[in-house]
C-alpha angles and dihedrals in degrees: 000000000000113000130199094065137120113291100206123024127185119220116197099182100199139158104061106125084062090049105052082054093045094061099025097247124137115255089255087062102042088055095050094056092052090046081062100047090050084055087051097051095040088058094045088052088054102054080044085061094245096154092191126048120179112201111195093209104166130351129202089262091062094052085078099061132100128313089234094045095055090042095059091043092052093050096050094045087048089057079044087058105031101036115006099055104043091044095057104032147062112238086206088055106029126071116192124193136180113212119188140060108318089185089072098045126074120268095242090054082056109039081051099053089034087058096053095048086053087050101040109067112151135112117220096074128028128193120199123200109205110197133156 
């Protein structure tokens, strides 16, 4: 691994919602894509040697937007969690962890992150989820 890097970097995946009108895709769609390309960048931090990536997935603020809106980032976040994540990374080498208020997220959004910190126990590349 390079070293001399940053240790820890911060990712804030934004502008979506332009995006998906922009190219005339539905919201599901726009935040899977950038599900994927957070997958994308995370494994690209961690051949770089980051040991520490913050994702900002989803703030108080957002939590008053539109049913349709939350739905598609949860379900995105949910393929992040359940496929995403454990297709692309090395539970002995990978920690996730999802940082935030859990009472004020789904459950499904929660069993789903939950399950992947239970499954993703290692200790050269963690991954932090920041929500609410």
């Amino acid at each position: 691994m390079p070293t001399g890097g940053p240790a820890h970097v911060g990712l804030i995946p934004d502008g979506l919602r332009r995006w998906a009108d922009a190219n005339g895709v539905t919201l599901a769609e726009a935040y899977l894509r950038g599900a994927q390309k957070v997958t994308d960048i995370l494994l690209t931090l961690r051949e770089l040697g980051v040991q520490t990536v913050s994702v900002y997935n989803l703030s108080r603020a957002n939590l008053a937007r539109r049913d349709d809106e939350l739905n598609a980032v949860y379900a995105a976040s949910t393929e992040f969690f359940t496929s995403l994540i454990p297709a692309n990374f090395d539970p002995a080498t990978c920690a996730v962890r999802l940082h935030g208020d859990r009472t004020v997220l789904p459950a499904e959004y929660v069993q789903a992150a939950e399950d992947l910190e239970n499954a993703m126990g290692g200790d050269q590349f963690r991954i932090n989820i920041l929500a609410a």
